[in-house]
C-alpha positions as CSV (number, residue, x, y, z in Angstrom):
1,X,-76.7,1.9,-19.6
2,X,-74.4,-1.3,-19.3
3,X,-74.4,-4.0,-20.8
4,X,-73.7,-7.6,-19.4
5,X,-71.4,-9.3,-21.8
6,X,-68.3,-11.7,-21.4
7,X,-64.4,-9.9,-22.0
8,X,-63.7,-13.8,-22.2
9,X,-65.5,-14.5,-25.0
10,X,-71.1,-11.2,-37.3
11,X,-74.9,-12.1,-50.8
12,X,-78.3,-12.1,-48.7
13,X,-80.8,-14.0,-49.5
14,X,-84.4,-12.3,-50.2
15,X,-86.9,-12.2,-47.7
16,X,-88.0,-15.9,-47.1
17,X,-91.0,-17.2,-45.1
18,X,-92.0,-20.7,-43.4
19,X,-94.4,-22.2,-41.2
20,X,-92.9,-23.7,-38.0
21,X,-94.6,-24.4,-34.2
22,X,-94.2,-23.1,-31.3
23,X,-93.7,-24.9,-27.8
24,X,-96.9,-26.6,-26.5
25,X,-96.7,-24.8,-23.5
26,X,-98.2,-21.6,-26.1
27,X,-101.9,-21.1,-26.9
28,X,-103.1,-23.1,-29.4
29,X,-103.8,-20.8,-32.5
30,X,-101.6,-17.9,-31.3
31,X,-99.1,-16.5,-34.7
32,X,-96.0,-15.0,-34.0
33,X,-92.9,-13.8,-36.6
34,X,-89.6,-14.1,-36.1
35,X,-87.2,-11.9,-37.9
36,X,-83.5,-14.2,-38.9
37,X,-80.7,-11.7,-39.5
38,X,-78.5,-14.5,-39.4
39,X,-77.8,-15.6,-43.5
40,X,-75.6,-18.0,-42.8
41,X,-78.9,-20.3,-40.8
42,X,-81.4,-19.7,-43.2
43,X,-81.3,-22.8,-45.1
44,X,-81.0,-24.9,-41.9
45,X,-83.7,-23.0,-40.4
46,X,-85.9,-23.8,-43.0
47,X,-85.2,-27.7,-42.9
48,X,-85.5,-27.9,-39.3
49,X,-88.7,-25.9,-39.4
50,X,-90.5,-28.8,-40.8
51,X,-89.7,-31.2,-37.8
52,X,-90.6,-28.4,-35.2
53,X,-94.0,-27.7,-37.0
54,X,-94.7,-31.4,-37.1
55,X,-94.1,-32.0,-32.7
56,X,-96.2,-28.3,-31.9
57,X,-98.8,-26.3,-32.1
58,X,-98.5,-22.1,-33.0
59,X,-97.6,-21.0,-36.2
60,X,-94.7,-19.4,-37.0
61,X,-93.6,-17.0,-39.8
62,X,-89.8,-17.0,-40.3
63,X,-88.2,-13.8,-42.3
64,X,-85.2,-12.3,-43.9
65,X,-84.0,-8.6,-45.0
66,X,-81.0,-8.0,-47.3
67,X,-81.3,-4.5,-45.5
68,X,-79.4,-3.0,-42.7
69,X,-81.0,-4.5,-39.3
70,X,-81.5,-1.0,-37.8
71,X,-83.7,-0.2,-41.6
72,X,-85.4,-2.8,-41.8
73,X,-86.5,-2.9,-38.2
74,X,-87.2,0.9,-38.5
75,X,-89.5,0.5,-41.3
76,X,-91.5,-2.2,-39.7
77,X,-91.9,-0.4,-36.4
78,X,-92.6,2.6,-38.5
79,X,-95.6,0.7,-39.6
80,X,-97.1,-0.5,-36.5
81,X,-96.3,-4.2,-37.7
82,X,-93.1,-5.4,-35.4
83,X,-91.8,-9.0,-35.3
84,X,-93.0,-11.1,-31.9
85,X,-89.5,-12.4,-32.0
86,X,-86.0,-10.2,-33.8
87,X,-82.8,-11.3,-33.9
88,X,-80.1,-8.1,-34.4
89,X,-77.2,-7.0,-33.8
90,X,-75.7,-5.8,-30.2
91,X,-75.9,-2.3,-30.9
92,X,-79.4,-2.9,-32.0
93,X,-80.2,-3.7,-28.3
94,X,-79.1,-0.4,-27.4
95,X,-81.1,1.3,-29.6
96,X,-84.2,-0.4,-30.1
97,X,-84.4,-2.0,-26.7
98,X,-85.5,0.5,-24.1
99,X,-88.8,1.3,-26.5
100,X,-89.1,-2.1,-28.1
101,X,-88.2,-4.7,-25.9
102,X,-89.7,-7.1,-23.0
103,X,-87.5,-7.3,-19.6
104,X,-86.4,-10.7,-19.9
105,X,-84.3,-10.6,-16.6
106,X,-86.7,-13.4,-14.6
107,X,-86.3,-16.5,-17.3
108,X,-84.1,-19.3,-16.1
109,X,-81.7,-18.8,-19.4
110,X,-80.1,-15.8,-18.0
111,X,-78.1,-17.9,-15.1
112,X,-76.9,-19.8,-17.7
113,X,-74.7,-17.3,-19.9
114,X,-72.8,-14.3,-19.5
115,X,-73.7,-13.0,-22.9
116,X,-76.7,-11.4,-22.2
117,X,-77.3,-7.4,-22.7
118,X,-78.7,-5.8,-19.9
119,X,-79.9,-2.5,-20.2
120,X,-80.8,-0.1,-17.1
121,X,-81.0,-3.2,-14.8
122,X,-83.1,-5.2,-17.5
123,X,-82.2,-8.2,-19.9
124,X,-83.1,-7.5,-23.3
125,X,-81.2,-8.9,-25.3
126,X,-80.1,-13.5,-25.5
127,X,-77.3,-14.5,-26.9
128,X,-77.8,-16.1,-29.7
129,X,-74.3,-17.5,-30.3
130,X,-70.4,-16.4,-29.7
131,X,-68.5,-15.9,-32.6
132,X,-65.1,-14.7,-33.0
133,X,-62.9,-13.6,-36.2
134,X,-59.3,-13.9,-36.9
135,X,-57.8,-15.9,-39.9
136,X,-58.8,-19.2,-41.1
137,X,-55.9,-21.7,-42.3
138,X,-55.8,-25.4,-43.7
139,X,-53.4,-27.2,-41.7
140,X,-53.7,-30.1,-44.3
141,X,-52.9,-28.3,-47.2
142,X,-50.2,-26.2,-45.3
143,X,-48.2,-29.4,-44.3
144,X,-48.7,-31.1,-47.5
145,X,-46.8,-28.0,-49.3
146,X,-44.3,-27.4,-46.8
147,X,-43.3,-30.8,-45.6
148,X,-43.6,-29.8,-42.0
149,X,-46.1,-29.8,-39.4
150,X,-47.9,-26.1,-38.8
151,X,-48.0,-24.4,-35.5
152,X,-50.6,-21.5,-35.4
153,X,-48.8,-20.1,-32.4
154,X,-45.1,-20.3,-34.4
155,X,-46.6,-17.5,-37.0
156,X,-48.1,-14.9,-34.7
157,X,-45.8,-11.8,-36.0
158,X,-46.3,-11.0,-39.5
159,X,-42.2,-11.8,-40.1
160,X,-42.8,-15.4,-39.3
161,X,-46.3,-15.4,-40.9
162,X,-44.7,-13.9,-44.3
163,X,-41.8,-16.3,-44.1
164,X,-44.2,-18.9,-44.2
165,X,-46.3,-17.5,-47.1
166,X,-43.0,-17.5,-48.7
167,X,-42.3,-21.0,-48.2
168,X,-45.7,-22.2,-49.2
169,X,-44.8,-20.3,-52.7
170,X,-41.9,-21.3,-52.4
171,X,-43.1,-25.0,-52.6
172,X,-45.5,-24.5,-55.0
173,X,-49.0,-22.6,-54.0
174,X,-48.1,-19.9,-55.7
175,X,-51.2,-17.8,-54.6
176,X,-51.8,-18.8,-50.9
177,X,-54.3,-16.6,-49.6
178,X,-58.4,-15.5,-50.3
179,X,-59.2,-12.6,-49.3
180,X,-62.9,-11.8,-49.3
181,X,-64.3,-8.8,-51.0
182,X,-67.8,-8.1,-49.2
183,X,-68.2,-4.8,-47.7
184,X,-69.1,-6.1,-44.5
185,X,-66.0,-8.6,-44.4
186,X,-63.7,-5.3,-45.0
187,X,-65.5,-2.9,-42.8
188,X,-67.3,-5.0,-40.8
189,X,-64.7,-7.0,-39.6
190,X,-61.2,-6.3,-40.5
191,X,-61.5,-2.6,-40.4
192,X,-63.6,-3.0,-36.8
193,X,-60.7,-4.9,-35.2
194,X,-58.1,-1.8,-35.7
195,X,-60.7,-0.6,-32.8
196,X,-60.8,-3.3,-30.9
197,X,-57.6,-3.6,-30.4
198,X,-56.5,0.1,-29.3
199,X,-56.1,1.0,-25.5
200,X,-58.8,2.4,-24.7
201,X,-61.1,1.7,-27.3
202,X,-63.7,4.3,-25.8
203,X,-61.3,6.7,-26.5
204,X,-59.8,6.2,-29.5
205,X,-63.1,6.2,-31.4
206,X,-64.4,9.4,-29.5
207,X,-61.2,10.9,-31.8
208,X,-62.3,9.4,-34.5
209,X,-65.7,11.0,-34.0
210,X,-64.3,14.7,-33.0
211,X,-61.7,14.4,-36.2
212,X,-58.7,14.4,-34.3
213,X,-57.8,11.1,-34.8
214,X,-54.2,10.3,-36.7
215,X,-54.5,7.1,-38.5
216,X,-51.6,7.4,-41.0
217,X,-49.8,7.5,-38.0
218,X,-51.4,5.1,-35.6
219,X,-49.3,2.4,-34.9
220,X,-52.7,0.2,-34.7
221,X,-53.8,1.3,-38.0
222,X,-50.1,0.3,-39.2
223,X,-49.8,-2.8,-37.7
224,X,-53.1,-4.3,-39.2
225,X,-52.1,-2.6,-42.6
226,X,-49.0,-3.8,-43.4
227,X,-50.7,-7.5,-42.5
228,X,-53.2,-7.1,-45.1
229,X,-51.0,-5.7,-47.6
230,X,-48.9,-9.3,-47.4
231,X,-52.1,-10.6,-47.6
232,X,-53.3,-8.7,-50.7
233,X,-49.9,-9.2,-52.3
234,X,-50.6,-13.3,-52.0
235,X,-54.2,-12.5,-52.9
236,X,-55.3,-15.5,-55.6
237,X,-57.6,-13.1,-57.2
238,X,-55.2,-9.8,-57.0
239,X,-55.6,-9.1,-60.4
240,X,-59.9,-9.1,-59.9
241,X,-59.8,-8.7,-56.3
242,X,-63.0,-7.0,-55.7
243,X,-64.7,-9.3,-58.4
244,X,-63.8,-12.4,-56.4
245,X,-66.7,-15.0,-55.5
246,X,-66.8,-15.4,-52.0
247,X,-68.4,-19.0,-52.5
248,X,-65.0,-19.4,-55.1
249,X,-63.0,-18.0,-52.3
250,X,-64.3,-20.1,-49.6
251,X,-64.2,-23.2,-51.7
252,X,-60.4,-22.8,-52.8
253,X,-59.8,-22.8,-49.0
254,X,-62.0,-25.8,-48.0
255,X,-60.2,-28.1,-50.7
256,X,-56.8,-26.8,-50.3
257,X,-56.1,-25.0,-53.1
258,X,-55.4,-21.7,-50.8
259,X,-54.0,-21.6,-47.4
260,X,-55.7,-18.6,-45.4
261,X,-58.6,-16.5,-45.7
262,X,-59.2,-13.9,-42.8
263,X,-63.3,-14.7,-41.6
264,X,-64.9,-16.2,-38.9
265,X,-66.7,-19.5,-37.9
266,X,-69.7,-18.5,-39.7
267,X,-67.6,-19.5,-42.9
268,X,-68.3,-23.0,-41.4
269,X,-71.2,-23.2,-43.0
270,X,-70.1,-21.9,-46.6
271,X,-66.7,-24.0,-46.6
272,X,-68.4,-27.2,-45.2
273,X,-70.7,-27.7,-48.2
274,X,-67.4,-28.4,-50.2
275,X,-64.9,-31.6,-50.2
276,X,-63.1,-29.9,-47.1
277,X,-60.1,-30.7,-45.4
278,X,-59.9,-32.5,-42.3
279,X,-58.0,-30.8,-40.7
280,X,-58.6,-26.5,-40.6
281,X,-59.3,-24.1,-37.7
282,X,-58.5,-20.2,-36.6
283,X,-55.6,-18.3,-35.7
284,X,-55.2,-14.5,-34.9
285,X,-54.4,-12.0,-37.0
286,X,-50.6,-12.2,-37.2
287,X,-49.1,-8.5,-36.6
288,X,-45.5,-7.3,-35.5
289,X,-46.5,-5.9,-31.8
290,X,-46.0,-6.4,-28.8
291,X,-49.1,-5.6,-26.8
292,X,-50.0,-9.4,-27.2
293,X,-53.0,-8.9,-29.4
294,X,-51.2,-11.0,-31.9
295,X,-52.3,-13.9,-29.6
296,X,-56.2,-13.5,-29.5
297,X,-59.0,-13.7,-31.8
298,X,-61.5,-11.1,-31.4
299,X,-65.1,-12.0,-30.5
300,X,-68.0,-12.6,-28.2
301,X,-71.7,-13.1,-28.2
302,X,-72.8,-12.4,-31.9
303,X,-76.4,-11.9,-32.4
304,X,-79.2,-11.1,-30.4
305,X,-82.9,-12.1,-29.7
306,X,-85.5,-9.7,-28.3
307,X,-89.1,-9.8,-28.1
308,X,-91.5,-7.1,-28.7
309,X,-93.4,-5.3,-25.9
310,X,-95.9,-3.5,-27.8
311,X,-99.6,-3.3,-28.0
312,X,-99.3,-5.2,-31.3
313,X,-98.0,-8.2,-29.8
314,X,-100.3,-10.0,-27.2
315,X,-99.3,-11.8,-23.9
316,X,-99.8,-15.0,-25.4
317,X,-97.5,-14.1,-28.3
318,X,-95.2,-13.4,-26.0
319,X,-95.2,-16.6,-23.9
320,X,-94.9,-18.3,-27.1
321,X,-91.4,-16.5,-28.1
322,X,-90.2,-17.0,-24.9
323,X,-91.0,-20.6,-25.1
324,X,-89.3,-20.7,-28.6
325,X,-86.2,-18.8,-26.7
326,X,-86.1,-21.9,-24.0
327,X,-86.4,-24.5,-26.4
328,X,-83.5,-23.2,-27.7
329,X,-81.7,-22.9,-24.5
330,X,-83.0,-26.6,-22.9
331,X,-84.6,-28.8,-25.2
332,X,-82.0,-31.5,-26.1
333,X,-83.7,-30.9,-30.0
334,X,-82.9,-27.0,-29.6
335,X,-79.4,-27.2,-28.7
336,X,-78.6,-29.6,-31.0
337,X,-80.0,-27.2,-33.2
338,X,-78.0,-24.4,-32.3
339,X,-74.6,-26.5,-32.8
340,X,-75.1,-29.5,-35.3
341,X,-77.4,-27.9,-37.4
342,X,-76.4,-24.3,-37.2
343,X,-72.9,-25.0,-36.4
344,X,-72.7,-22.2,-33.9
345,X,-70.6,-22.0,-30.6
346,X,-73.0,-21.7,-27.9
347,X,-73.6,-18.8,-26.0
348,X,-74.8,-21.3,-22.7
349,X,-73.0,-22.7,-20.3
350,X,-75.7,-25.6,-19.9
351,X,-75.2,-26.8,-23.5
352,X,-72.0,-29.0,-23.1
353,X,-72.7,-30.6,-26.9
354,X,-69.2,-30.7,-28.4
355,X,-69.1,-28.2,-31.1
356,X,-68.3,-30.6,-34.2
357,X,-66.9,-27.9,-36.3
358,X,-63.2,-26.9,-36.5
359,X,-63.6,-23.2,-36.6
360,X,-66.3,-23.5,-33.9
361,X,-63.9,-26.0,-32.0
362,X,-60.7,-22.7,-32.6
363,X,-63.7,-19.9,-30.9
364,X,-64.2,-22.2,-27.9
365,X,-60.5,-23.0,-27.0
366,X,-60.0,-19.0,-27.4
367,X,-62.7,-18.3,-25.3
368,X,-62.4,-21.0,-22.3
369,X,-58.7,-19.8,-22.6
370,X,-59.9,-15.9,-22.2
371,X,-57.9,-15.1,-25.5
372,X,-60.8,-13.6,-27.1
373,X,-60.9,-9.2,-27.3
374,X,-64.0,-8.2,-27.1
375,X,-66.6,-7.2,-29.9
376,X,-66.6,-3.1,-30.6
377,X,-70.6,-2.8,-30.8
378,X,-71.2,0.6,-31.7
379,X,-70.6,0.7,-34.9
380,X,-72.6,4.1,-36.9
381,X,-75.3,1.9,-39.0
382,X,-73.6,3.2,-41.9
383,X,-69.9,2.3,-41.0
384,X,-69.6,-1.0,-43.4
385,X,-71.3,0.4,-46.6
386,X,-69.0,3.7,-46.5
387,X,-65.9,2.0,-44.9
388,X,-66.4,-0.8,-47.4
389,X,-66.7,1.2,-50.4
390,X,-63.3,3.1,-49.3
391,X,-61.6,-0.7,-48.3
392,X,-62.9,-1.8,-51.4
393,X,-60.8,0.9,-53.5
394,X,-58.0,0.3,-51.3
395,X,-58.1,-3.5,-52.3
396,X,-58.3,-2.4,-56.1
397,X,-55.5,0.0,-55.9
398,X,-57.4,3.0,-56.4
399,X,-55.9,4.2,-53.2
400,X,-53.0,4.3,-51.1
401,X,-53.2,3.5,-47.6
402,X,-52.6,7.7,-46.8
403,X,-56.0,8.0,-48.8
404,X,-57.5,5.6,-47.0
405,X,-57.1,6.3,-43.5
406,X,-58.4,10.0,-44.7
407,X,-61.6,8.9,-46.1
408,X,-61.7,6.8,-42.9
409,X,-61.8,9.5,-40.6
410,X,-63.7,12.0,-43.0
411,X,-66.4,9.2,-42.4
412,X,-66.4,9.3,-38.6
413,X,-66.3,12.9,-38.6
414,X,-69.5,13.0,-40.2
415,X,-71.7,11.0,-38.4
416,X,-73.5,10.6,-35.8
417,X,-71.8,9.2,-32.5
418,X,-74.0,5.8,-31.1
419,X,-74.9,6.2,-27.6
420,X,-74.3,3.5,-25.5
């Protein structure tokens, strides 16, 4: 298997369901589902289902699980009732593709990215978006504290990144960072990127799997440890840090009132519903290394469509998700859709609509600069509920970071490796 996918370059909501239209190029009459995994869309999905129900002509049923994608997919396959259309996660490609999934590898869309999974010599899996993670800052409320104009690149090491947290106390924000307490913001992405970030990633998780890893003593593990222990030690809510409100969190940080949260530019669309700042972006992790990881977010293409290839999907179904797939890609409507509505980088070189938002605008310039290290997508299904509960202690105190790194690996020696 390979997969074809850029080195330059993801509080649910219950299930949800809309009427929208297909292309005209479908048959009239013809139904098909499409399964959202995305949250953060759902609400902008459903306001711009209206207007693309109203210009054509198939139905369209829209949904949304709070469960794992590879569950929830699992149980509908299970019952002989699959989506026409899913959107998942990489690793989801992997597994579900070869059984599940049409070859896509002759639609015009695949010339224009270099996100797409290929499996075995077919395309399975389009791109839905590229997202990247790292920390967010507000420039406008970092200047207005310190007196002096901020420099992502100045803070890079955590010695210059701490000085500065000191200075912002220093001048008044006594509590300067967020730190989200989700499981999947914990072990889906912080945790992930102490991966990412080894060697030979390969590798290093293969010990991990075999139990001979050593992360107490991983200089890795370390680095990224000591970084979020200056950021739990500035934590606004480290008295209650795993009761803290990720809306509260995200708000405080759109408005000023904290500096830096670590996420992604799906936050976009949580911090832009508040008075924001003007001026707010992306920076990576800071960390006292030198292998120059310091310097780059990590990210890629984040989310995947397939469409189903089984006997309970007809042809027609089909063309009609594929033609949903190209509006997408070449409609002027669609890809205004992908980045004004849904504020999302694009995964397509043919959309040249400048992305509007300022994390979105941070992703990009990482990625057209190759600063971005790629997306580890093999995670075990499991990996952010158990990771996340042990985080989750950590964050509380219940552990120390010894403890942690062994419940850690007593995880990964205990599951199942993914193949890929």
């Amino acid at each position: 298997m390979k997969k074809k996918v850029s080195l330059a370059m993801a509080a649910a909501m219950a299930a949800s369901v809309m009427t929208v239209s297909a292309p005209v190029m479908a048959e009239e009459n013809v139904a098909i589902t499409i399964f959202n995994s995305k949250m953060e869309i759902q609400t902008v999905l459903e306001s711009k289902a209206a207007e693309y129900s109203a210009e054509k002509g198939v139905d369209v049923q829209v949904y949304y699980s709070n469960d794992t994608v590879a569950a929830h997919m699992g149980t509908r396959y299970a019952s002989n009732d699959p989506y026409t259309l899913s959107m998942v996660d990489a690793k989801d490609i992997y597994s579900l593709g070869p059984d599940h999934a049409i070859d896509l590898s002759d639609q015009d869309w695949v010339k224009d990215t270099v996100h797409a999974i290929e499996v075995d010599g077919k395309v399975l899996g389009f791109p839905v978006c590229v997202e990247a993670r790292g920390i967010i800052y507000n420039k406008d409320a970092i200047e207005a504290t310190t007196g002096k104009e901020f420099v992502p690149t100045d803070y890079a090491t955590l010695d210059a990144f701490k000085g500065l947290l000191d200075e912002l106390v220093a001048g008044g924000m006594t509590t300067p960072v967020g730190i989200m307490k989700e499981d999947w913001s914990l072990a889906g992405h912080f945790l992930p990127e102490i991966y990412e970030e080894q060697e030979d990633v390969d590798a290093f998780v293969a010990t991990l799997y075999d139990g001979t890893a050593d992360l107490a003593n991983n200089a890795k593990f370390n680095a990224k440890m000591d970084t979020f222990d200056v950021l739990m030690a500035n934590n606004y809510a480290k008295d209650y840090a795993i009761a803290a409100e990720r809306n509260v969190t995200e708000q405080m940080l759109a408005e000023g009132q904290i500096a830096f949260m670590f996420g992604g530019n799906w936050d976009w669309s949580v911090i832009n519903q508040y008075d924001y700042s003007e001026n707010m972006g992306m920076m990576p992790v800071p960390q006292n290394t030198e292998d120059g990881t310091n310097t780059k977010l990590v990210g890629g293409g984040s989310k995947y469509f397939f469409i189903d290839s089984s006997d309970n999907t007809s042809d027609a179904q089909r063309q009609a998700a594929k033609d949903f797939l190209n509006w997408l890609v070449y409609d002027e409507a669609g890809q205004s859709f992908v980045v004004n509505d849904c504020a999302l980088v694009p995964a397509f070189s043919n959309n040249t609509l400048e992305v509007s938002d300022p994390l979105g605008q941070s992703v990009k310039a990482y990625s057209d600069a190759g600063n971005l290290i790629p997306n580890y997508n093999y995670l075990p299904d499991d990996h952010y509920s158990r990771c996340g509960a042990s985080f989750q202690k950590y964050l509380a105190g219940q552990i120390d970071r010894a403890g942690f790194a062994s419940e850690v690996e007593a995880y990964w020696a205990s599951t199942t490796p993914v193949e890929h």
